[in-house]
C-alpha positions as CSV (number, residue, x, y, z in Angstrom):
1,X,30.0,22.3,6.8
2,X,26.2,20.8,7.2
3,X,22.7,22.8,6.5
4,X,21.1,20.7,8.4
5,X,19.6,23.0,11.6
6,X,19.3,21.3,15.0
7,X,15.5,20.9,16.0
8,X,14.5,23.4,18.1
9,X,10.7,22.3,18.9
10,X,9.1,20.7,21.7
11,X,9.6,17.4,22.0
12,X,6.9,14.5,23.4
13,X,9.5,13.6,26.3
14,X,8.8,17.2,26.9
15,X,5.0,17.6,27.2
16,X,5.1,14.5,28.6
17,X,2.3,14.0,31.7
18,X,2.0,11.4,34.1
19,X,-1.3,10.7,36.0
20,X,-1.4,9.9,39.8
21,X,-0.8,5.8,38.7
22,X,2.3,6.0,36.9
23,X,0.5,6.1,33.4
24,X,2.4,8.5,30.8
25,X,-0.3,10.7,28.7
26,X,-0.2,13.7,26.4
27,X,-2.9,16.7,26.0
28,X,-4.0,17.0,22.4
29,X,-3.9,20.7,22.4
30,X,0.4,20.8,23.5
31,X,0.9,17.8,20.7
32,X,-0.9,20.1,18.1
33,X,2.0,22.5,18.9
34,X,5.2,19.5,18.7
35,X,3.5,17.9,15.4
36,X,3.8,21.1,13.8
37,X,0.2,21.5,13.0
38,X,-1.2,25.4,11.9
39,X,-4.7,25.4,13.6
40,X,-6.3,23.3,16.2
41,X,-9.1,22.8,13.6
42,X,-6.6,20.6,11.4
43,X,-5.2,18.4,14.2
44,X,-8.8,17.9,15.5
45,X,-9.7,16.7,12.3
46,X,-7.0,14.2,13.0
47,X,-8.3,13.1,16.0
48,X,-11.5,13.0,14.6
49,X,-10.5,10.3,12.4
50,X,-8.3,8.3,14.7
51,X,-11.6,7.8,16.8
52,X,-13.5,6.6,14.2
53,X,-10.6,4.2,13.1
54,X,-11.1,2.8,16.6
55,X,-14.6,2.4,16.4
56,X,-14.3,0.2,13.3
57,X,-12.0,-1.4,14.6
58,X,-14.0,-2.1,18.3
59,X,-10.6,-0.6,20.0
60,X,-12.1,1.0,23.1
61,X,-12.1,4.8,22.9
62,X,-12.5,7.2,26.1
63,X,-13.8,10.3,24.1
């Protein structure tokens, strides 16, 4: 038949959060877990350089 396996992981829809307005938002440590990363160390160097990204491009960053 097929080797492909059915995902079995979290999904965003999943860890999905939503704030006393309606506003959807996810916590970085529950997405380092869905986007399959190792460590915390590697997916905060990720977010590390998404900030800066922002910054250079004057996008308005809460952290």
């Amino acid at each position: 038949m097929s080797n492909i396996q059915k995902y079995s992981g979290k999904t965003f829809a999943e860890i999905k959060h939503i704030n006393e307005y309606g506003s959807e938002y996810w916590l970085a440590r529950e997405l380092t877990t869905v986007l399959e990363y190792a460590r915390w160390e590697n997916f905060c160097n990720v977010l590390e350089k998404a900030k800066e990204s922002c910054e250079n491009g004057n996008i308005i960053s809460d952290n």
